[in-house]
PDB file of N, CA, C and O in Angstrom:
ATOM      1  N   UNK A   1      54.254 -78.785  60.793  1.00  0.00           N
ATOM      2  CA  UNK A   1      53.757 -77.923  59.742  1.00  0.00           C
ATOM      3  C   UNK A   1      53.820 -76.444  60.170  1.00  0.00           C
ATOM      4  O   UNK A   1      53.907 -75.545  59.333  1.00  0.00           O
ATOM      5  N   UNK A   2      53.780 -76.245  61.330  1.00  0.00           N
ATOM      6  CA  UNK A   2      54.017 -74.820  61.694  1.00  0.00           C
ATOM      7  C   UNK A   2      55.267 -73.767  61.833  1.00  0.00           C
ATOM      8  O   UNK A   2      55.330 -72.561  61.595  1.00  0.00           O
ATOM      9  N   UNK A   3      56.395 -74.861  62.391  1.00  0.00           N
ATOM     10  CA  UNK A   3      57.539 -74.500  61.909  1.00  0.00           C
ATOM     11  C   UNK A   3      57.409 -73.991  60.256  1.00  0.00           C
ATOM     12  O   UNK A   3      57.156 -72.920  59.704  1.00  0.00           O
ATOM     13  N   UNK A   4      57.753 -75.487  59.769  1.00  0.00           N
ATOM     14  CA  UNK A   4      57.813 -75.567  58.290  1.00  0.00           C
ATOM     15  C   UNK A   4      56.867 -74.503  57.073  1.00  0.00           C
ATOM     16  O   UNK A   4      57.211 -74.290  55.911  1.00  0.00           O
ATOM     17  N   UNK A   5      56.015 -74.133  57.551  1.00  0.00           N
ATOM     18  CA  UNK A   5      55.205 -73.369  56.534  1.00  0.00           C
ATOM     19  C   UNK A   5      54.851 -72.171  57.038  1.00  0.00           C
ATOM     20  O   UNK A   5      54.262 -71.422  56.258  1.00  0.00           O
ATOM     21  N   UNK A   6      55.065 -71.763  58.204  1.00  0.00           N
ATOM     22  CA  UNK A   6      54.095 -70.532  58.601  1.00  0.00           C
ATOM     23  C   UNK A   6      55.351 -69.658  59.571  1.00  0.00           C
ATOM     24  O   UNK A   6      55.277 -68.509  60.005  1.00  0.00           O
ATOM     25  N   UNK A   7      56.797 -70.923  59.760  1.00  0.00           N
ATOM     26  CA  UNK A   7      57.911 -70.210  60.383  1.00  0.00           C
ATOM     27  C   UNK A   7      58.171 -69.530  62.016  1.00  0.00           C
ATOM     28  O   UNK A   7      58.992 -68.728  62.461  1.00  0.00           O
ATOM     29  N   UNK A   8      57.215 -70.170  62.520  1.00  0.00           N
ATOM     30  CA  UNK A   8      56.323 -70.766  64.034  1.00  0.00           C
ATOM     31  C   UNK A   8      56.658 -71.621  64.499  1.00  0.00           C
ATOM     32  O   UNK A   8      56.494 -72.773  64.096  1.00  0.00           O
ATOM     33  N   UNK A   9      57.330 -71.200  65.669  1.00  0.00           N
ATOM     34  CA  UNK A   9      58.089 -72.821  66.872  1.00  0.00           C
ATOM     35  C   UNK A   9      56.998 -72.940  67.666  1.00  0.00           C
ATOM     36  O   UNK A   9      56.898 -74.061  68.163  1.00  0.00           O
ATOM     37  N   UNK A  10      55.842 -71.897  68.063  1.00  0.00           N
ATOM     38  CA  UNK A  10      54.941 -72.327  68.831  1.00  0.00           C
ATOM     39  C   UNK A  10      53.884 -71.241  69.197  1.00  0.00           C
ATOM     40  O   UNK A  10      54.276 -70.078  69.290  1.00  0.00           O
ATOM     41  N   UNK A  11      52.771 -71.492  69.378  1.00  0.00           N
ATOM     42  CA  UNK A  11      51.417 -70.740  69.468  1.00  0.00           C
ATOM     43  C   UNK A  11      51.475 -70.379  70.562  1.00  0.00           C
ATOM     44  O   UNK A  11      51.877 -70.917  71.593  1.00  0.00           O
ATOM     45  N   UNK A  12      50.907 -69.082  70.263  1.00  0.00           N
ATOM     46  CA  UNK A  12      50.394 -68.395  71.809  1.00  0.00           C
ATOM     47  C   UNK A  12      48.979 -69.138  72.266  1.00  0.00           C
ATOM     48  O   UNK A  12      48.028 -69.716  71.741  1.00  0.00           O
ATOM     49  N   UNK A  13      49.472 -68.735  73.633  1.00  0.00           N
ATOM     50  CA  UNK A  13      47.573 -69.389  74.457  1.00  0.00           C
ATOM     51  C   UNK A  13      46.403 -69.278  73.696  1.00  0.00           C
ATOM     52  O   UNK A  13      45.501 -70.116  73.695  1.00  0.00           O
ATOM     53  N   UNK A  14      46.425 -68.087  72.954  1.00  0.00           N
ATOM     54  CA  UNK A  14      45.010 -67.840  72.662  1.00  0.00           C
ATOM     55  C   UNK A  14      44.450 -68.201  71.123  1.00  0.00           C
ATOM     56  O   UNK A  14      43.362 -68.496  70.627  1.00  0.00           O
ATOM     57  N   UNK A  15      46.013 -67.978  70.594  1.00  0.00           N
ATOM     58  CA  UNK A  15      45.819 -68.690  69.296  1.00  0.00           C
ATOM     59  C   UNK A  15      45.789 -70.656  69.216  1.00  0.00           C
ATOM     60  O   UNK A  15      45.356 -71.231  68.218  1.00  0.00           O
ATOM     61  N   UNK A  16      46.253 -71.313  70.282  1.00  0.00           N
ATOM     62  CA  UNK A  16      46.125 -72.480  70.562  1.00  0.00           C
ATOM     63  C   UNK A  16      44.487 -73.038  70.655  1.00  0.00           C
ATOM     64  O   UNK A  16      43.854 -74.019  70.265  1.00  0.00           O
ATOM     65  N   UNK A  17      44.195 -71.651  71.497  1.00  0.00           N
ATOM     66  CA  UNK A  17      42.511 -72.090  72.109  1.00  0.00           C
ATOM     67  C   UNK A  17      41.657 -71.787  71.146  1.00  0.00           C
ATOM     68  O   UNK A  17      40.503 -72.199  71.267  1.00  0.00           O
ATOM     69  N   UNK A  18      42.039 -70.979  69.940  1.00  0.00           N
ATOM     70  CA  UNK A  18      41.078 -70.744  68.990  1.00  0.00           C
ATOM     71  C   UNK A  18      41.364 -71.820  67.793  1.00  0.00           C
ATOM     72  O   UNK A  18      40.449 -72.221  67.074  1.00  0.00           O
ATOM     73  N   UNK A  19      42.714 -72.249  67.645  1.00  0.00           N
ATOM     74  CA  UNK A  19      42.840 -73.080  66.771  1.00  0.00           C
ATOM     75  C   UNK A  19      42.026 -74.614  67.427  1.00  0.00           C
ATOM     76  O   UNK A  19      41.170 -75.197  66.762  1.00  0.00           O
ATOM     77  N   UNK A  20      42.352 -74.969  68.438  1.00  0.00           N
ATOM     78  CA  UNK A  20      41.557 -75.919  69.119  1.00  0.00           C
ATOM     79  C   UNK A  20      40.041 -75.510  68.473  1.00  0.00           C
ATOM     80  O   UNK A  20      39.653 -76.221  67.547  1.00  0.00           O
ATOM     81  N   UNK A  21      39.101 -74.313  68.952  1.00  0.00           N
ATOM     82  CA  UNK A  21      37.741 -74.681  68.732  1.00  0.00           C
ATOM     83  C   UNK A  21      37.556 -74.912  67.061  1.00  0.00           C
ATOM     84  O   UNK A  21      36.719 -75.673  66.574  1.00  0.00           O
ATOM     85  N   UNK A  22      38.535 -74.076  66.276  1.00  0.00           N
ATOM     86  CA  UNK A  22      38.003 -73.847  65.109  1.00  0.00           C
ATOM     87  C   UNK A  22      37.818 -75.315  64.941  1.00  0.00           C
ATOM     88  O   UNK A  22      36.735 -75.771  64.577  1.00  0.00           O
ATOM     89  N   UNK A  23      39.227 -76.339  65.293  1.00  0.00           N
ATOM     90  CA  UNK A  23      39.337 -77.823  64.793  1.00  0.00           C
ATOM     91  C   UNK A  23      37.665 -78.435  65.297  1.00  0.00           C
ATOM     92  O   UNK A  23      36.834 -78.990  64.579  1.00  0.00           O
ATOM     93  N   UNK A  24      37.575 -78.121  66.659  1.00  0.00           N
ATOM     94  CA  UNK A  24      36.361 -78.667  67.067  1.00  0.00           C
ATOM     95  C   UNK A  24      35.389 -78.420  66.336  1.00  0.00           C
ATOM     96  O   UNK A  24      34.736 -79.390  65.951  1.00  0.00           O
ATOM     97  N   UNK A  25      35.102 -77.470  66.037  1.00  0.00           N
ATOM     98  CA  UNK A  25      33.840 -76.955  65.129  1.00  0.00           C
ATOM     99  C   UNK A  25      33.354 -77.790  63.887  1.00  0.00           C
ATOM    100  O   UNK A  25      32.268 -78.183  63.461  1.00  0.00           O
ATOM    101  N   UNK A  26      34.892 -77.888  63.446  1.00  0.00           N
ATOM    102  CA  UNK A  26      34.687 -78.133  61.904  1.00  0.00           C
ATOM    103  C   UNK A  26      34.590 -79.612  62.164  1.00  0.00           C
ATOM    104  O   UNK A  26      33.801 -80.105  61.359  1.00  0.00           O
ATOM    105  N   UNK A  27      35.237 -80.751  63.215  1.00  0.00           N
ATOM    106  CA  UNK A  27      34.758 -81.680  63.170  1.00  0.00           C
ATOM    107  C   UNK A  27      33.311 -82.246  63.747  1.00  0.00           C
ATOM    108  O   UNK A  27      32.857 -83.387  63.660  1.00  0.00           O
ATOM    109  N   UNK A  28      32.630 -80.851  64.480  1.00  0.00           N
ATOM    110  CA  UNK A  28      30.907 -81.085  64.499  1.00  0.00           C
ATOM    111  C   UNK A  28      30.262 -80.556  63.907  1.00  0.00           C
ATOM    112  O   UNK A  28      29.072 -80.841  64.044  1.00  0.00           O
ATOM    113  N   UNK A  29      30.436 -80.043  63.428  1.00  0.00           N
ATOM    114  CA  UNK A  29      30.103 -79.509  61.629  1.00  0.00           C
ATOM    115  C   UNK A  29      29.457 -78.469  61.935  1.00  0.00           C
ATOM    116  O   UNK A  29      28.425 -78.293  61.287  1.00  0.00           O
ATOM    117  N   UNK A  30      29.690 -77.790  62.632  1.00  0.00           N
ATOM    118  CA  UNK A  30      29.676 -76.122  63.294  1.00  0.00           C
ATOM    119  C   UNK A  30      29.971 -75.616  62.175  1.00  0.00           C
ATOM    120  O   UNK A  30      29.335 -75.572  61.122  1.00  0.00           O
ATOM    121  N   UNK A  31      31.317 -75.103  62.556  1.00  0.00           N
ATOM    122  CA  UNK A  31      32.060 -74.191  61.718  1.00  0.00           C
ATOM    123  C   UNK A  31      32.462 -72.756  61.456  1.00  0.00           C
ATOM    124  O   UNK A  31      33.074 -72.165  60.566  1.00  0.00           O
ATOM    125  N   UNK A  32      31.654 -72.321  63.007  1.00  0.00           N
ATOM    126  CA  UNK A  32      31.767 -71.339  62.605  1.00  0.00           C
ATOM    127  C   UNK A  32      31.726 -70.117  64.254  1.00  0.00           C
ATOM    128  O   UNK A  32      30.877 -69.869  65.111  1.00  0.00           O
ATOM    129  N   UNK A  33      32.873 -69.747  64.031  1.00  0.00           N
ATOM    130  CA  UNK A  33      34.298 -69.071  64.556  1.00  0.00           C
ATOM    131  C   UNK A  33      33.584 -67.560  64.573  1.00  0.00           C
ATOM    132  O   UNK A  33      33.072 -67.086  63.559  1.00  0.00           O
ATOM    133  N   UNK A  34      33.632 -66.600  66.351  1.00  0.00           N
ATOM    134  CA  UNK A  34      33.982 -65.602  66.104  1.00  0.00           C
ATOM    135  C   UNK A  34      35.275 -65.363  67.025  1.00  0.00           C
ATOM    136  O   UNK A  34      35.309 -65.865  68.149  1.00  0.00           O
ATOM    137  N   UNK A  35      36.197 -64.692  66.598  1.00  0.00           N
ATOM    138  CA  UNK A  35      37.491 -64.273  67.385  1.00  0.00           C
ATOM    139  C   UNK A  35      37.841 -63.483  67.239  1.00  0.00           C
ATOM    140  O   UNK A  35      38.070 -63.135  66.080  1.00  0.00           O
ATOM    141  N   UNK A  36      38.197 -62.440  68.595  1.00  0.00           N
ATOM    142  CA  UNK A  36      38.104 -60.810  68.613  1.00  0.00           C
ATOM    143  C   UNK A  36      39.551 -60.708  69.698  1.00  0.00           C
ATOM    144  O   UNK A  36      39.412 -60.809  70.917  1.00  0.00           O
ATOM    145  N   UNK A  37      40.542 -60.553  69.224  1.00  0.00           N
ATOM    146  CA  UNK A  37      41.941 -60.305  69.746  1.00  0.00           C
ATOM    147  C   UNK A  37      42.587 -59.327  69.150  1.00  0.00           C
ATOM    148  O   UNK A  37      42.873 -59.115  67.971  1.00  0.00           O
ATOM    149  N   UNK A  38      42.821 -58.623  70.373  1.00  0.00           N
ATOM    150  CA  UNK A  38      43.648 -57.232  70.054  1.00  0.00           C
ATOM    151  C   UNK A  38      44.921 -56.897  68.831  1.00  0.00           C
ATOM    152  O   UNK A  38      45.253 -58.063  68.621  1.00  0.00           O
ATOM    153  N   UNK A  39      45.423 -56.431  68.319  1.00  0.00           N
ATOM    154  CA  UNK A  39      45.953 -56.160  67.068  1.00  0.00           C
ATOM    155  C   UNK A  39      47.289 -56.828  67.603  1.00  0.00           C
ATOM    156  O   UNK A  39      47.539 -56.868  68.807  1.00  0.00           O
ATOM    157  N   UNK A  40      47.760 -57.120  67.059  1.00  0.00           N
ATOM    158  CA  UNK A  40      49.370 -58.006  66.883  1.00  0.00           C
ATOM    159  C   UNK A  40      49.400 -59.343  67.519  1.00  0.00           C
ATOM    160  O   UNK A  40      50.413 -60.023  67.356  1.00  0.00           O
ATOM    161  N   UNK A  41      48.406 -59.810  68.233  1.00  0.00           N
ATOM    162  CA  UNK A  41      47.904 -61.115  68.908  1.00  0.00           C
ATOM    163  C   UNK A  41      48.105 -62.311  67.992  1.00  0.00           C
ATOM    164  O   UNK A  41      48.400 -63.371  68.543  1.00  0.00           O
ATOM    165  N   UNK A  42      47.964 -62.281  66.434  1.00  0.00           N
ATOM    166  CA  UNK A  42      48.205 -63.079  65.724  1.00  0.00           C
ATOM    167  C   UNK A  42      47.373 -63.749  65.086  1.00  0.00           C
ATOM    168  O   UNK A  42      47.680 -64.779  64.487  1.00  0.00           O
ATOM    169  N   UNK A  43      45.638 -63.029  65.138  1.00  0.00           N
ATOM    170  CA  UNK A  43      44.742 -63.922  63.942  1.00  0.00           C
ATOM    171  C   UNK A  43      45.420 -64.314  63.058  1.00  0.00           C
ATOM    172  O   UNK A  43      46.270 -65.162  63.329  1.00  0.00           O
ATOM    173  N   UNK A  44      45.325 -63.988  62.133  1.00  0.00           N
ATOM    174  CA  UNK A  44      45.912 -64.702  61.017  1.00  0.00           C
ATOM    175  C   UNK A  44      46.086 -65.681  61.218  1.00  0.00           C
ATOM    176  O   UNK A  44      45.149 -66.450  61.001  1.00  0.00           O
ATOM    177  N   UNK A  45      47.530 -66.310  61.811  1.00  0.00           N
ATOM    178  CA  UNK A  45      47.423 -67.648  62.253  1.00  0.00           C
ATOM    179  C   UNK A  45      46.415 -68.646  62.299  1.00  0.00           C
ATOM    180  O   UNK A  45      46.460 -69.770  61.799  1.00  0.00           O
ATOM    181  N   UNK A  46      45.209 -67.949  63.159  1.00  0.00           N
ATOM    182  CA  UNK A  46      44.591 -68.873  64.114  1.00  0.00           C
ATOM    183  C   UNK A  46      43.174 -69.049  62.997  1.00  0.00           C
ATOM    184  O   UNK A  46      42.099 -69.529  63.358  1.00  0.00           O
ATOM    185  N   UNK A  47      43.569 -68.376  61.127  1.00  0.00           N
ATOM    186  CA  UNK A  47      42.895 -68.814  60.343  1.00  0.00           C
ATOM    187  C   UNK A  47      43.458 -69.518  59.307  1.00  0.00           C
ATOM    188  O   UNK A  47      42.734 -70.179  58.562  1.00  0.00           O
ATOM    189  N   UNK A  48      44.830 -69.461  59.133  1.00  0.00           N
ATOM    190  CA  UNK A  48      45.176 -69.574  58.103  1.00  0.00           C
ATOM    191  C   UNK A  48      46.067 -70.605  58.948  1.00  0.00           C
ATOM    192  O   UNK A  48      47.189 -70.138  58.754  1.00  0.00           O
ATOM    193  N   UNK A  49      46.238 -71.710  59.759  1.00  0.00           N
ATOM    194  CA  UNK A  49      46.680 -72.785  60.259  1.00  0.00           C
ATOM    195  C   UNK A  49      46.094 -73.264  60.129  1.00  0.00           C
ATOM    196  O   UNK A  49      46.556 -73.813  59.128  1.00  0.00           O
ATOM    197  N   UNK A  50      44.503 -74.050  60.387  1.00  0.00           N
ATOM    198  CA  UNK A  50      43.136 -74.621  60.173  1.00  0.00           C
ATOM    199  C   UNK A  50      43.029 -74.717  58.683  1.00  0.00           C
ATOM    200  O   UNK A  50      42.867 -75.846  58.221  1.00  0.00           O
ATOM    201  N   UNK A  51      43.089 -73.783  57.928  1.00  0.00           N
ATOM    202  CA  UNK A  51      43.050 -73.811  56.576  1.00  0.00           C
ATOM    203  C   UNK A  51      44.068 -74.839  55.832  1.00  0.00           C
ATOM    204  O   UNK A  51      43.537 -75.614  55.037  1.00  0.00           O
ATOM    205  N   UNK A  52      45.195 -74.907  55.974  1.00  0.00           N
ATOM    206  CA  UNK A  52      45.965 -75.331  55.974  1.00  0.00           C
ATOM    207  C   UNK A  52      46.241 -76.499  56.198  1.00  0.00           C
ATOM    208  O   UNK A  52      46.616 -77.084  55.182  1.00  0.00           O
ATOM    209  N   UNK A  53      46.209 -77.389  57.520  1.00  0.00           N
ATOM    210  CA  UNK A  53      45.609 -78.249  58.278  1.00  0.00           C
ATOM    211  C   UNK A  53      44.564 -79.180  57.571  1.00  0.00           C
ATOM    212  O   UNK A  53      44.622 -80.388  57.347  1.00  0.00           O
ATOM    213  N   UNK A  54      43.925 -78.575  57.385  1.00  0.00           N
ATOM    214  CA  UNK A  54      42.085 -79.341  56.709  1.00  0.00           C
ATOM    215  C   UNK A  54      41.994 -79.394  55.353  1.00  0.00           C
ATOM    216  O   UNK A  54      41.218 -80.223  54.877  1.00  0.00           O
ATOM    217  N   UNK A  55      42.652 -78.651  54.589  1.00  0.00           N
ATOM    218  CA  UNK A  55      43.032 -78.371  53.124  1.00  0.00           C
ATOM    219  C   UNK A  55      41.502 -78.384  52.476  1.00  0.00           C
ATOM    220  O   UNK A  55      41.217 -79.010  51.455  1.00  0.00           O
ATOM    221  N   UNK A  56      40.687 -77.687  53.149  1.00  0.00           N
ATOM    222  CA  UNK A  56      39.489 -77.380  52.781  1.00  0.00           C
ATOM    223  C   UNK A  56      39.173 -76.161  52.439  1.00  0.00           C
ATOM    224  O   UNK A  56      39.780 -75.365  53.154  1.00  0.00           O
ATOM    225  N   UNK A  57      38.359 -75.545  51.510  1.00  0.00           N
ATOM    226  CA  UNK A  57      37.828 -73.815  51.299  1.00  0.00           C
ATOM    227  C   UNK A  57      37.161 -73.573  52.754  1.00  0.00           C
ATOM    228  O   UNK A  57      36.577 -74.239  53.608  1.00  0.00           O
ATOM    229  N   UNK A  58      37.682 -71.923  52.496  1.00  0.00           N
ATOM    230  CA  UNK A  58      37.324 -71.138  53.612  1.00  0.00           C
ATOM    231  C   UNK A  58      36.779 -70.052  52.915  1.00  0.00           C
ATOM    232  O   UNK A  58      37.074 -69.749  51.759  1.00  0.00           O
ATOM    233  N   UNK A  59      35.750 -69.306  53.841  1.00  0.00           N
ATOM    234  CA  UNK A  59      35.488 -68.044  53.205  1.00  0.00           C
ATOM    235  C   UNK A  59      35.552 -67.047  54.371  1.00  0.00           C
ATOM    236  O   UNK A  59      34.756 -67.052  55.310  1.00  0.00           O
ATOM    237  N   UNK A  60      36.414 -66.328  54.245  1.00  0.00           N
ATOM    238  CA  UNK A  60      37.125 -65.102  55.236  1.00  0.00           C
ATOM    239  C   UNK A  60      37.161 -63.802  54.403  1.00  0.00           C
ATOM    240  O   UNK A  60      37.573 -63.312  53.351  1.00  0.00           O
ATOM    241  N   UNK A  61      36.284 -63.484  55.844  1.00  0.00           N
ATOM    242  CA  UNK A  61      35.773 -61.612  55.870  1.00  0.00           C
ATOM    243  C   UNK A  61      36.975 -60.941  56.561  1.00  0.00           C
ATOM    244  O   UNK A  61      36.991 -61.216  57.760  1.00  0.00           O
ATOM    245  N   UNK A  62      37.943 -60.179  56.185  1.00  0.00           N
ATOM    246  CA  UNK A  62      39.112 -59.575  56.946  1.00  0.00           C
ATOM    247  C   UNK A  62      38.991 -58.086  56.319  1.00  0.00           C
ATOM    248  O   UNK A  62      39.556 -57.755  55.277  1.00  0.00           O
ATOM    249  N   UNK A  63      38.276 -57.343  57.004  1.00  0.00           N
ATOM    250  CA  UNK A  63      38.575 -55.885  56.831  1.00  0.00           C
ATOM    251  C   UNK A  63      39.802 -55.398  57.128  1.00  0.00           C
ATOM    252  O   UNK A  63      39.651 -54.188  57.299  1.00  0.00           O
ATOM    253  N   UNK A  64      40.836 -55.668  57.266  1.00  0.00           N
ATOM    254  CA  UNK A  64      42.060 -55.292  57.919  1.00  0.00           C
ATOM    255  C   UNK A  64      42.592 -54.167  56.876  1.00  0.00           C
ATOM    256  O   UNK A  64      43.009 -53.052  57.187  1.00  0.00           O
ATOM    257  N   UNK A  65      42.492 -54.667  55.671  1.00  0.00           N
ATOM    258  CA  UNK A  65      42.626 -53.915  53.978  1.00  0.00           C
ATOM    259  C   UNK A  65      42.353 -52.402  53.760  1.00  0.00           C
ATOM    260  O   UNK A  65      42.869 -51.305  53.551  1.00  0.00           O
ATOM    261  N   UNK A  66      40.912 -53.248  53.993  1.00  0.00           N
ATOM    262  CA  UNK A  66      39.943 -51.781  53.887  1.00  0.00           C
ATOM    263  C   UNK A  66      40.031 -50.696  54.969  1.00  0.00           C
ATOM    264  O   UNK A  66      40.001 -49.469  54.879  1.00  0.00           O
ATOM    265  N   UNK A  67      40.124 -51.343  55.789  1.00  0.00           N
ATOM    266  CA  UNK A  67      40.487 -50.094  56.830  1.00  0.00           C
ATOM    267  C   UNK A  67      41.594 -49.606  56.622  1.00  0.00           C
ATOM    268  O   UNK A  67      41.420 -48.401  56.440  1.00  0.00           O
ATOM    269  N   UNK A  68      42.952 -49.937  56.521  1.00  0.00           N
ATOM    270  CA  UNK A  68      43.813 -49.322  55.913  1.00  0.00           C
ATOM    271  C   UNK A  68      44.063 -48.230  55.242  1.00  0.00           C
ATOM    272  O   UNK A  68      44.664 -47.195  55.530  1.00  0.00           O
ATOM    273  N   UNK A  69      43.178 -48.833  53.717  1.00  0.00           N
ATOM    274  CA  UNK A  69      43.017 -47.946  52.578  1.00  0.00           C
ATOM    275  C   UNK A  69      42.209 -46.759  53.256  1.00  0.00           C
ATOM    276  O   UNK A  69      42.567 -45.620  52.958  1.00  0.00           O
ATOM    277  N   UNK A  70      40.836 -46.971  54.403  1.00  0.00           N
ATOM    278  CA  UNK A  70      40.164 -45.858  54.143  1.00  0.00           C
ATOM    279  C   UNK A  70      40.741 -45.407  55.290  1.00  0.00           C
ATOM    280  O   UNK A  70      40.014 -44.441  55.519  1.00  0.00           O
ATOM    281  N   UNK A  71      41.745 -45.438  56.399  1.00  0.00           N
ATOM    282  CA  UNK A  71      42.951 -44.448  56.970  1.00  0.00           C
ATOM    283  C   UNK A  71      43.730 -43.844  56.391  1.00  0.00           C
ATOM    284  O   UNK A  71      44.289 -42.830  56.809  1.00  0.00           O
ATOM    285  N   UNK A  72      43.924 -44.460  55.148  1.00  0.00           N
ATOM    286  CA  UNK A  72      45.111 -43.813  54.511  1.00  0.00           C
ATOM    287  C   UNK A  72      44.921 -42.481  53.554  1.00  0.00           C
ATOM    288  O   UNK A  72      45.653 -41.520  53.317  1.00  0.00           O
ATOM    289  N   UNK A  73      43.559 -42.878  53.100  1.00  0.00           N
ATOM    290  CA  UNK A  73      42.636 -41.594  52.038  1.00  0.00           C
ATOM    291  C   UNK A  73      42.414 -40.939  53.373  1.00  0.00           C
ATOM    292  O   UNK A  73      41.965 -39.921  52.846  1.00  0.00           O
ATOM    293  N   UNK A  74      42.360 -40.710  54.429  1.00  0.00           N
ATOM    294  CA  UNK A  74      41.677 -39.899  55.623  1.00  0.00           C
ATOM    295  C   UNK A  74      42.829 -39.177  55.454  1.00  0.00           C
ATOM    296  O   UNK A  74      42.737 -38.131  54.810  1.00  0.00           O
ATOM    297  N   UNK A  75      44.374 -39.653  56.086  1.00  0.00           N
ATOM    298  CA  UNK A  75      45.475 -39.284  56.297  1.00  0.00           C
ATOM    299  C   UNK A  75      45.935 -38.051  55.152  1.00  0.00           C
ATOM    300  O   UNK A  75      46.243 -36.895  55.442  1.00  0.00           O
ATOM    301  N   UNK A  76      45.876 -38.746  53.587  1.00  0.00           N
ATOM    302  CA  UNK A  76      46.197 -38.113  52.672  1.00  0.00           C
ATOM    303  C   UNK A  76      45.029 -36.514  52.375  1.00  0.00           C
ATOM    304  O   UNK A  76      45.257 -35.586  51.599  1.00  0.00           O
ATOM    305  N   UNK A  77      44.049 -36.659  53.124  1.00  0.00           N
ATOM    306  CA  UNK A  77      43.104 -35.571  52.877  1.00  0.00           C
ATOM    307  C   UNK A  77      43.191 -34.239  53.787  1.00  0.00           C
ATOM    308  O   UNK A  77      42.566 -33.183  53.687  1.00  0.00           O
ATOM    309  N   UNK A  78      44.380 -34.732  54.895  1.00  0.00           N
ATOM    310  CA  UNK A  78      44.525 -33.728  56.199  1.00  0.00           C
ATOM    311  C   UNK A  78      45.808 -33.085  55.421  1.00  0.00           C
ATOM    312  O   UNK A  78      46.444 -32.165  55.935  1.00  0.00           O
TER     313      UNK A  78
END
């Protein structure tokens, strides 16, 4: 499925180890994930594989957007 849908021959270490706990979590009914990896590391993945995977709702907080937008109104104001 990772090939096939997400265009991924294979996970990095860290996205492996987070996809591992998320799986763990959700099968002890945890669920709940913090993961703090430096920019191009590949979250995404390591939320939207699990999602995928489990074909269950998720509810994901990703400021990635918003920060953007409010760099970009900063940028446009200089």
């Amino acid at each position: 499925m990772l090939k096939e849908r997400f265009g991924v021959s294979y996970l990095r270490p860290y996205q492996e180890l987070t996809i591992a706990h998320i799986m763990e979590a959700r099968n002890k009914g945890t669920g709940r994930i913090l993961c703090c990896l430096p920019t191009g590391s590949g979250k995404s993945l390591c939320f939207m594989y699990p999602i995928a995977v489990l074909k269950k709702r998720c509810i994901l907080i990703y400021p990635l957007l918003s920060l953007m937008n409010d760099q970009a109104m900063r940028f446009s104001r200089a």
